[in-house]
TORGUMAR-607868 format. One record per residue (C-alpha): residue number from 1; residue in three letters; z, y, x. Coordinates in nm, 4 decimals. Example, Ala and Ser with C-alpha at 12.3 -4.5 7.8 and 13.67 -1.06 7.14 Angstrom:
residues 2
- 1 | ALA | 0.7800 | -0.4500 | 1.2300
- 2 | SER | 0.7140 | -0.1060 | 1.3670
***
This chain:
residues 117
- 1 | UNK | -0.5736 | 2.4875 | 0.1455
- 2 | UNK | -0.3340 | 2.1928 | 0.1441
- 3 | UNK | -0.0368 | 2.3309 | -0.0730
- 4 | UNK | 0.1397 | 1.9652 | -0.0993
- 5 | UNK | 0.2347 | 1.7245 | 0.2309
- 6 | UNK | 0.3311 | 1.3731 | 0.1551
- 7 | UNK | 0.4986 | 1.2000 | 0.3836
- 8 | UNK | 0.7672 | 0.8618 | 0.4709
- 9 | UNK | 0.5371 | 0.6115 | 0.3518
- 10 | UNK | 0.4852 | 0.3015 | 0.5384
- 11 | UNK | 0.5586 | -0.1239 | 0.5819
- 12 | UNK | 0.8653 | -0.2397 | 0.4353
- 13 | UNK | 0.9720 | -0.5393 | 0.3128
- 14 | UNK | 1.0742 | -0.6754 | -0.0245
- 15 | UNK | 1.4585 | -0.5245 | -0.1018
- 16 | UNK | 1.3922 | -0.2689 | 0.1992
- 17 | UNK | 1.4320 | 0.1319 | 0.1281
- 18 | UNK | 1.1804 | 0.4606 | 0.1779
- 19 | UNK | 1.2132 | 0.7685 | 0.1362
- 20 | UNK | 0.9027 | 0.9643 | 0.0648
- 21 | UNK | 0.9329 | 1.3505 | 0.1047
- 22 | UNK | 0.6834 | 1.6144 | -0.0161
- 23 | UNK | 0.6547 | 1.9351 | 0.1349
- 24 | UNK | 0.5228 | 2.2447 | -0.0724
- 25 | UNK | 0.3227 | 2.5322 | 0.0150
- 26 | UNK | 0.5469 | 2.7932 | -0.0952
- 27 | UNK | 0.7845 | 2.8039 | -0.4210
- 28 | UNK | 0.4890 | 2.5508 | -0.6245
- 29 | UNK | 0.7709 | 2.3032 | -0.6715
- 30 | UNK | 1.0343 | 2.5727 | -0.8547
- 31 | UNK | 0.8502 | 2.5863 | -1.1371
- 32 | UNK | 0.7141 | 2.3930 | -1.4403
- 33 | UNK | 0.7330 | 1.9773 | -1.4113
- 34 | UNK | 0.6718 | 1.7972 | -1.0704
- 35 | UNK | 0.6289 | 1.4100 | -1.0536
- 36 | UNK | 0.5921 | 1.1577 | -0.8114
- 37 | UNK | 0.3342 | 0.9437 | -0.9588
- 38 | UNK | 0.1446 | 0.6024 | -0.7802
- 39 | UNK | -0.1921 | 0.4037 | -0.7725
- 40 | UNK | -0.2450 | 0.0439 | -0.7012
- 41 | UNK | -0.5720 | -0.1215 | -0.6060
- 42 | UNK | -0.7855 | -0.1458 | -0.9179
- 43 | UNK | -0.5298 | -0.0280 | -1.1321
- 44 | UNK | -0.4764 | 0.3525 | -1.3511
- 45 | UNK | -0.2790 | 0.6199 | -1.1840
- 46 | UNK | 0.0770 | 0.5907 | -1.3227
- 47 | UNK | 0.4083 | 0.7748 | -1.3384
- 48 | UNK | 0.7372 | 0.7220 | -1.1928
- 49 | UNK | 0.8855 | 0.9862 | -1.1697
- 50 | UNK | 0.9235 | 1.3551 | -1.2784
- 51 | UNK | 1.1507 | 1.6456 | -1.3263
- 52 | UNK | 1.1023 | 1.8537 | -1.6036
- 53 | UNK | 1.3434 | 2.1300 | -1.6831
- 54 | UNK | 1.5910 | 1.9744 | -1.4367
- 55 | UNK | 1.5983 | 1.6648 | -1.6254
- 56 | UNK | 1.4805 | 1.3570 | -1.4006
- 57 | UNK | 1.2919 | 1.0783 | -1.5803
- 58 | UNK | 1.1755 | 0.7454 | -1.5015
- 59 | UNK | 0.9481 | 0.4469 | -1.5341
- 60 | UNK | 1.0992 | 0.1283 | -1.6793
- 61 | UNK | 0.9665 | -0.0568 | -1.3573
- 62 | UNK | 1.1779 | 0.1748 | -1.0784
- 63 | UNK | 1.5182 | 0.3110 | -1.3102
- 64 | UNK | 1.7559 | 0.2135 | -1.1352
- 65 | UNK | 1.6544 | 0.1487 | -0.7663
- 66 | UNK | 1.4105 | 0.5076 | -0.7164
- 67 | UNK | 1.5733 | 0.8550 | -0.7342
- 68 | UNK | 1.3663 | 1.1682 | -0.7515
- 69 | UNK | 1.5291 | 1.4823 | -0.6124
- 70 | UNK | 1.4065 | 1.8311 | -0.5061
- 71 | UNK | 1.5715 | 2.1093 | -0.2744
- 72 | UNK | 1.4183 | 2.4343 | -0.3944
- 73 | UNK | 1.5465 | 2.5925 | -0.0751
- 74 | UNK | 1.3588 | 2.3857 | 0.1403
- 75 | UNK | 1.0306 | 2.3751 | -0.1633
- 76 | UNK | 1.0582 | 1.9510 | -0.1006
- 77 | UNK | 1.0172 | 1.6918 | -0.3518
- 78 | UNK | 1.1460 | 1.3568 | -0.2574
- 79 | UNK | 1.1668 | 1.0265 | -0.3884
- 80 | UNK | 1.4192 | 0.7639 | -0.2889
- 81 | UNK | 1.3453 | 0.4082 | -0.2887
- 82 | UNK | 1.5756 | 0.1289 | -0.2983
- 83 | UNK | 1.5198 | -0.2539 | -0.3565
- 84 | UNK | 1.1501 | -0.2283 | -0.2927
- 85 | UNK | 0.9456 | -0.5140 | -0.4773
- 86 | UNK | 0.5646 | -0.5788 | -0.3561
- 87 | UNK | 0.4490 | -0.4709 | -0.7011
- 88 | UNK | 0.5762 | -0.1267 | -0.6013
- 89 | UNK | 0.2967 | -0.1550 | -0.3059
- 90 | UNK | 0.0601 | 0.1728 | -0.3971
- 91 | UNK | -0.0733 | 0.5034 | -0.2774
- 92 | UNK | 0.2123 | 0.7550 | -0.3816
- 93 | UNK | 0.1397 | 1.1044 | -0.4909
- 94 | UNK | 0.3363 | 1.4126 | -0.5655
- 95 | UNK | 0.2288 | 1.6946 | -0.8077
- 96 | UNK | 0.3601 | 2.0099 | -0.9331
- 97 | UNK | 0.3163 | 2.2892 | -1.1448
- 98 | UNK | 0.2547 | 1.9837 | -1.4782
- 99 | UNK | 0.2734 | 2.0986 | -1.8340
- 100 | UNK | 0.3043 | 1.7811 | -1.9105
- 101 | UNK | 0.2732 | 1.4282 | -1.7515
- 102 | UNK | -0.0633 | 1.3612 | -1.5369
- 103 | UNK | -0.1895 | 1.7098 | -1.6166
- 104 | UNK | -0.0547 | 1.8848 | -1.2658
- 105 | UNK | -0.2116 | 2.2008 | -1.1507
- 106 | UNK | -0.1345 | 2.0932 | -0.7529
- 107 | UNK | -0.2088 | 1.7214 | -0.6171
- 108 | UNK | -0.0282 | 1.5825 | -0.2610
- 109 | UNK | -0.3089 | 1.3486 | -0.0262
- 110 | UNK | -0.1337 | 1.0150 | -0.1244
- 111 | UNK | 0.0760 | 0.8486 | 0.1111
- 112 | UNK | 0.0210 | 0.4764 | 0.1594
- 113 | UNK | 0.3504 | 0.1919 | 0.1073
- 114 | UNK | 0.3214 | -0.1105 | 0.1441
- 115 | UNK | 0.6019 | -0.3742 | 0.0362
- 116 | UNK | 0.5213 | -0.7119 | 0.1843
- 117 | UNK | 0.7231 | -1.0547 | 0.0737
***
């Protein structure tokens, strides 16, 4: 059962904008911590971004250009990208339900962006 839908990834180039969305199964995303993290070629799993007890937090390498939001009504994470650089090119993930960062009950498929020069 899929219980998180990534989606809005895609080409853009450098100083372009996405918006990546993520659609839970259910009320997943009301709960404990959820994160948008990412994954580049030959290189760990990081964070960008979470909310933890409605308090947003960021990596130093996206504060001030990405903006994580949620809309409990709708159970959708999204993430807000602005001023795209190609070393933000990566397989993006959602997660919910973490206790703490990287350790997330529920996992999205990974959506693919690409930010070209």
């Amino acid at each position: 059962q899929v219980l998180l839908v990534e989606s809005g990834g895609g080409s853009v180039q450098s100083l372009g904008s996405l918006k990546l969305s993520c659609a839970a199964a259910g009320s997943i995303i009301n709960g404990r911590g959820v994160g948008w993290y990412r994954q580049a070629p030959g290189r760990d799993r990081e964070l960008v971004s979470r909310i933890s007890v409605g308090i947003a937090t960021y990596a130093d390498s996206v504060k001030g250009r990405f903006t994580i939001s949620q809309d409990n009504t709708k159970n959708t994470l999204y993430l807000q990208m602005n001023s795209l650089k190609t070393e933000d090119t990566a397989v993006y993930y959602c997660a919910a339900d973490c206790a703490v960062p990287h350790a997330c009950t529920y996992w999205g498929q990974g959506t693919q962006v690409t930010v070209s020069s």
